[in-house]
Every structure is written in C-alpha cells, then in structure tokens.
N, C-alpha and C positions, 0 to 999 in steps of 0.2 A: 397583587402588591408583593412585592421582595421585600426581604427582611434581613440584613448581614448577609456576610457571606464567608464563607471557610473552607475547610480539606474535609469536612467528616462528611460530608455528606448534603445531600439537598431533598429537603420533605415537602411534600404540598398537603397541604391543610383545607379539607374541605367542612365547611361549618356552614349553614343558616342563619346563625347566630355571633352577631360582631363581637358580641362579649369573649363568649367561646373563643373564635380566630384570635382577639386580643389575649385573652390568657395563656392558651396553646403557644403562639408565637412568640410570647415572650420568655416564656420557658423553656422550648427549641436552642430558643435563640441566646441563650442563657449558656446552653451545653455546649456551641460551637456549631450548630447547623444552621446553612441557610435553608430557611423557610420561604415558602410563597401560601399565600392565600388564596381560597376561593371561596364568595358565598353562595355558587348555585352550584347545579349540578353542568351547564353550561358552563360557568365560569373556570368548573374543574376540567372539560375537556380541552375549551381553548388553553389553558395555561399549559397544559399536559403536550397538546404540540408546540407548544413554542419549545418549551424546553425539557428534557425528563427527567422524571424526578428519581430519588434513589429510593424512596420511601412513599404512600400515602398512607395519610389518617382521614377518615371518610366516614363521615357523620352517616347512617344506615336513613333514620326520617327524615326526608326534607321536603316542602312543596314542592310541585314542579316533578323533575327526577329524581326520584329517592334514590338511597347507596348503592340500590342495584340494578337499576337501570343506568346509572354513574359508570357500574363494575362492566356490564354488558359493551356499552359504547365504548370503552374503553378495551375491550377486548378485540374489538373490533375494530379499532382503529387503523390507520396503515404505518404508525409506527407501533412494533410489537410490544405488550405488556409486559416489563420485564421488571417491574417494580413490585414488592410485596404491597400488600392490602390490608390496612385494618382498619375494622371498623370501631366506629366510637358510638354507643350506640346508650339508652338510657333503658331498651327493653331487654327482656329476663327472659322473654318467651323461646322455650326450650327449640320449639319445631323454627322459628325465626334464626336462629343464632345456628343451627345446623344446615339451611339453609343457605347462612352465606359461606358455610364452608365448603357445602357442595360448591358454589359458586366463583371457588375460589382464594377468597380471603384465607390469611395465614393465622389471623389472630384479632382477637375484641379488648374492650379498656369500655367498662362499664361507667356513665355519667351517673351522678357525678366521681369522677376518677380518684386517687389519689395521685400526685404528683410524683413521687417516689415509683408508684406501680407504672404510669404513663411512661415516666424515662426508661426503665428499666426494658420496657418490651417493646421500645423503640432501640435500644442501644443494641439489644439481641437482634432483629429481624435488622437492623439497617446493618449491622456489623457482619454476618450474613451474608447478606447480597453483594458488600462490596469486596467481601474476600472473593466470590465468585465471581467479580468483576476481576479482581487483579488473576485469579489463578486462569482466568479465559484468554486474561492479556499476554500471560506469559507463555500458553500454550500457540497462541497467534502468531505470536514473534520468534517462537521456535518453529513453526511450521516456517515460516518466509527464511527462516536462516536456513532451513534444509535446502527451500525451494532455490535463492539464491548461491548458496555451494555448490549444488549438482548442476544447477545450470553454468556456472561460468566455469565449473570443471567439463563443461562439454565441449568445447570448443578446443581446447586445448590436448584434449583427449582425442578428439576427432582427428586432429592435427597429427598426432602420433601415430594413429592408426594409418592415417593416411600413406605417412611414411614408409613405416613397418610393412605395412602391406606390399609394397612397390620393392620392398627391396629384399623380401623373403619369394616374390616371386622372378625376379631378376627384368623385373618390366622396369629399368631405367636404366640408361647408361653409366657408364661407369664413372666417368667422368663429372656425374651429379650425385654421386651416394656422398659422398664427403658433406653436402648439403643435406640432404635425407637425415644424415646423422646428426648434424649441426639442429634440422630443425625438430629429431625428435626430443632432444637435449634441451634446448629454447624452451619447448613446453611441455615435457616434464619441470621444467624452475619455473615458469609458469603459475601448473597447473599447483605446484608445491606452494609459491606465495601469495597465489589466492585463497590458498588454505590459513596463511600464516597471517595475513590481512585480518580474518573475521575472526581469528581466533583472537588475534590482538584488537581488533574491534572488540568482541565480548567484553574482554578482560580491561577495555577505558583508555587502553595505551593510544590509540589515534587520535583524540579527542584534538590534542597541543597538536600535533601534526596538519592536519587538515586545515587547520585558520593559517597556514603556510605552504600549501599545497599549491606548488607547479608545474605546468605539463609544456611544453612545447609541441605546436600545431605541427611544426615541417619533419622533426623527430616519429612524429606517432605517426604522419603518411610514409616516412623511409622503413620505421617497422613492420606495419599492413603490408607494404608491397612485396619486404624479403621476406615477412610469415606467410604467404597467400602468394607467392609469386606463382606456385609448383602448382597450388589447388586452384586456379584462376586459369592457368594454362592449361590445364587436362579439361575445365569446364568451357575450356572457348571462350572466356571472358577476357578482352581488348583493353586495359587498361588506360585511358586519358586521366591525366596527373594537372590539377589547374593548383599548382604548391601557394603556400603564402609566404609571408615573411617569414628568412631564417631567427627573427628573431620574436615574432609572434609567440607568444606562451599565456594560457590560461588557466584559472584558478580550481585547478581541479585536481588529483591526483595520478602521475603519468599512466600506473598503471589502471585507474579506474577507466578512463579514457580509454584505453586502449581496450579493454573490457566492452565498453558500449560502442566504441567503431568497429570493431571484429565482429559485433552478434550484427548490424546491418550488412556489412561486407558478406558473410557468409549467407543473409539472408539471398541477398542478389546473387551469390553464388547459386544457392536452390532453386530459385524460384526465377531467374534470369541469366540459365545458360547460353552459352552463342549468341550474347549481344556484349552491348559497349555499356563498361564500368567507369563511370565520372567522380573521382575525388576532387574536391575542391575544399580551398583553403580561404577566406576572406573576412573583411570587417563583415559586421553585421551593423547592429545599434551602436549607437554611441557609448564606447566602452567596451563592446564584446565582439570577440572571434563567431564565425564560423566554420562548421566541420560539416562539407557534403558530401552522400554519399546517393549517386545516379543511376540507374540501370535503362535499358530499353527493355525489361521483360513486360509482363501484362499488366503492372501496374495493379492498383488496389480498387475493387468496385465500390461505388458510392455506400453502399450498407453496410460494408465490411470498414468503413471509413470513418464509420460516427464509437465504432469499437474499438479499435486499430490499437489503444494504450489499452484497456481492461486486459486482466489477467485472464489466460487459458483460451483466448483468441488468435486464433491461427492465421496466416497471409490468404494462403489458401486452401481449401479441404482437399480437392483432388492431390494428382500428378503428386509427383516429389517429394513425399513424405518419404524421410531419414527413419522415423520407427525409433527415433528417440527425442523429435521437439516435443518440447509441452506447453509450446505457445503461449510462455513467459516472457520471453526474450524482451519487444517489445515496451510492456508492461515495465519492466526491473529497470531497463534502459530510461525510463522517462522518468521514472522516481529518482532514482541514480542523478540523472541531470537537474532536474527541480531541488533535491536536496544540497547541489553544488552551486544555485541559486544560480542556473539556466534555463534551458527550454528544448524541448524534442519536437518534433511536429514532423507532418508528413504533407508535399503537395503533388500535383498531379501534374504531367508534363505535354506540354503540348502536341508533341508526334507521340505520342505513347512513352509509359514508364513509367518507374516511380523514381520518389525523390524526397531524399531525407535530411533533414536538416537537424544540426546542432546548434546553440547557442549557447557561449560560455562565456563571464564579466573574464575580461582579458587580467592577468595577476599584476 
C-alpha cells in the first residue's frame, strides 16, 4: 500500500504488525515521505522490485522470514541493494544487534521507539543516500558530456587532418588546395561551435532555442557532400544523391543534424569503401522527414543488431579500426534523435548493405 507522495524521498515499511505500518506511515508521512508498506517479509521483496525504495525500516522478528532472511533476499536480488537498512527491532541482545551489522544494516530504532528518535535517524541515513544519489548524477552527466565533446570533436578534427596531411605532402593538385584550405577552416568553426553548443548547453542558454529549432533536409545533404566530397573520393565511395524537397525542414537544430548524418556518412566511409553511398531525402510518417543514409559494405550481422544503439558497441571488431572510435557514435546519435522527438534505427538491404534511417517531426 502507498501512502502520499513527495521530493524527499521514498521508504518502505516492513512490520508484522498493522498497528506498527499504521503509526510509522503516518509519521513518514507527516514529514513529506512517500511510504509504502509491507506486512511480510514477501510482501517486502515483491514491493522492493516493483519499485526502490530510498530507505527501509525492517522489523528484525517476523513469522515467516524474519529481518534477515528479508536482508539476505534482498541482497540478492537482481536489482542491486542500494538502499540503507534499518532495523526496528524490540530485542536488546547484544550478539543479535551486532549481527545485523555484520549483515549489513546501517542502523536500529529500539520498540517501542521514540518518535522524535525514529525521524531523526531516518532524516540522517535517508538524507545520505540521496546526496550520494545526486553527487553520482552529476558525475554521470559529466562523464557523457566528456564522452559527447570528444566524440563530435572527432569528426571534424579527422576532417582537418585529413586535409593537412594532403597538403603538407604535396599529394593533391594545386588546383584543389584552395578547397583543402576551405575545408580545414569549415571545421575548425566546426569543431569550435560544437564546443560553444555545450558550453551554452550547460549554462541553460539553448533551452528558448530548441522549441524553435530548424534544419533543412536539402541544405544538410549540400553540406555532407562539399564536407566529404574529398574523403569519399580517396575512399572510392560513389555517391547517389535521392534530394528531397528544397523546402523540406525539420525540427531539429541544423547543426545537431549535421552532427548525426556526418557520424553515419563517415561510418560507410570505414566500414564501406569502394562501394556505392545512398543519401536520400523523403516523407516518412505523417508529419516527419527522412534522412538516409545507404552503403553496399558488409552490412551488420544479426548479433551485432540487437546491440547496434548501446554505448561502446563497435560496427565491426576486425579490419578498419581508425585507433580512435570509441563506439559511441551510434549510441549519442540515437539519443540525439529521440531527444529531438525522432527515431534512429537501422535495416538490412536486400543485395547486401546497410542502411540507416532518420526520422524527424517535419518543423
């Protein structure tokens, strides 16, 4: 049984005794916690996967499964124990109360309690856990902001190199460095306001931005083609161009867009040299564009398929490793798209390939 519900936190109550759950829960529930109850030691485990709690109070005697065979099960469970543990408990015995700390438990509240002592070493162990909850969050979300900078700084960077390289060796005509130069300029600005993006992300400034956010579909295939024309061409990839409407535009930000067609383009680049590269441009569903992008390389094996978005999952292990994917690409691409309230997916081509598809609510 639930009981309110609030911000501080959420406790589960395991008692025997309906008196007990009745007074505990209403003094929880008093302070701004949601409470749930359980009167067995069953009732405490299914309650525990439905949902987790931030907190237990866990009566030590009960018929059935007493508090530590409750603790046990619960340890064991397949979702991880990350809740403090205390027991409520009416015995004094010295070797008993040492025993549930071996076992884990962070702390006791002797029955019958004082109500003033009960809040207090609930307000402690639950205030606790959930600072350890935010300060995990925030380390989370700084890892994914690393992960996301260096990745969409790699494309752009690669870009550059690519140039540089070509034109400190004198392997391109002369007639083409004015491009070279052009396009190590391109991305370095680039690779500079994907930087200026997240920074202005952090700091809240996109928020107004984004619910006004539009890209044009025929725009971002004229950009792919003049940024990738060079590196498409040394990799023997054939370009077919299926354009959409010049005036097709979707609700996404131009440059994020271009961000998640460049990491497929590039992937067909690696993974599918000397074959034919398919852009295509069209309706989807009612209401959304598509953005495809085709290759004839080997395409993705069934196992490698049911993984294909998880983070640090690569196309393919052999051949072609660059020595700097980290087999996010993918992975950031599809969240990126689901967050702009689209769809990534991948299908399989009938003469061989792969083939990738976008979907984006048209703006």
């Amino acid at each position: 049984m639930a009981v309110a519900a609030s911000n501080s936190g959420r406790i589960l109550v395991v008692d025997d005794q309906a008196a007990n759950l009745r007074v505990v829960s209403m003094l929880l529930t008093r302070q701004g916690y949601e409470v749930a109850t359980a009167e067995s030691g069953e009732k405490a485990i299914e309650s525990y996967g439905a949902s987790e709690p931030d907190m237990i109070l866990l009566d030590m005697m009960m018929p059935g499964m007493d508090g530590f065979e409750v603790l046990q099960a619960l340890r064991n469970h397949e979702r991880p124990l990350r809740a403090p543990v205390v027991f409520v408990t009416a015995a004094h015995d010295r070797d008993l109360l040492l025993r549930a700390f071996e076992a884990g438990v962070v702390d006791y509240v002797t029955k019958p309690f004082l109500p003033e002592e009960l809040l207090a070493r609930v307000n402690a162990h639950i205030g606790l856990k959930l600072t350890r909850d935010r300060l995990e969050r925030v380390a989370r979300e700084r890892e994914e902001l690393v992960n996301l900078v260096a990745h969409d700084l790699k494309n752009p960077l690669t870009s550059v190199l690519f140039a540089s390289d070509l034109l400190r060796s004198n392997g391109c005509k002369p007639e083409r460095k004015p491009r070279y130069y052009e396009m190590i300029h391109e991305s370095a600005t680039d690779a500079l306001g994907y930087i200026r993006h997240y920074l202005e992300s952090r700091a809240g400034q996109q928020k107004a931005a984004q619910t006004k956010a539009s890209a044009s579909l025929a725009e971002t295939f004229d950009w792919l083609l003049r940024r990738y024309e060079m590196q498409l061409e040394s990799k023997g990839l054939r370009v077919k161009l299926v354009p959409p409407p010049r005036d097709a535009r979707v609700a996404i930000d131009e440059r994020v867009l271009r961000q998640v067609s460049e990491n497929l383009v590039t992937n067909a680049m690696k993974y599918a040299p000397g074959s034919e590269l398919t852009l295509i441009g069209r309706a989807g569903a009612p209401g959304f564009w598509q953005l495809i992008v085709a290759d004839r390389g080997p395409g993705i094996s069934a196992s490698k398929q049911r993984e294909l978005f998880k983070p640090f999952v690569r196309l393919h292990e052999e051949a072609n490793d660059d020595g700097v994917s980290s087999g996010l690409g993918l992975s950031l691409a599809k969240q990126i798209i689901v967050n702009a309230g689209g769809q990534l997916w991948y299908e399989e081509r009938k003469s061989g390939g792969a083939r990738f598809v976008i979907e984006l609510p048209q703006a």
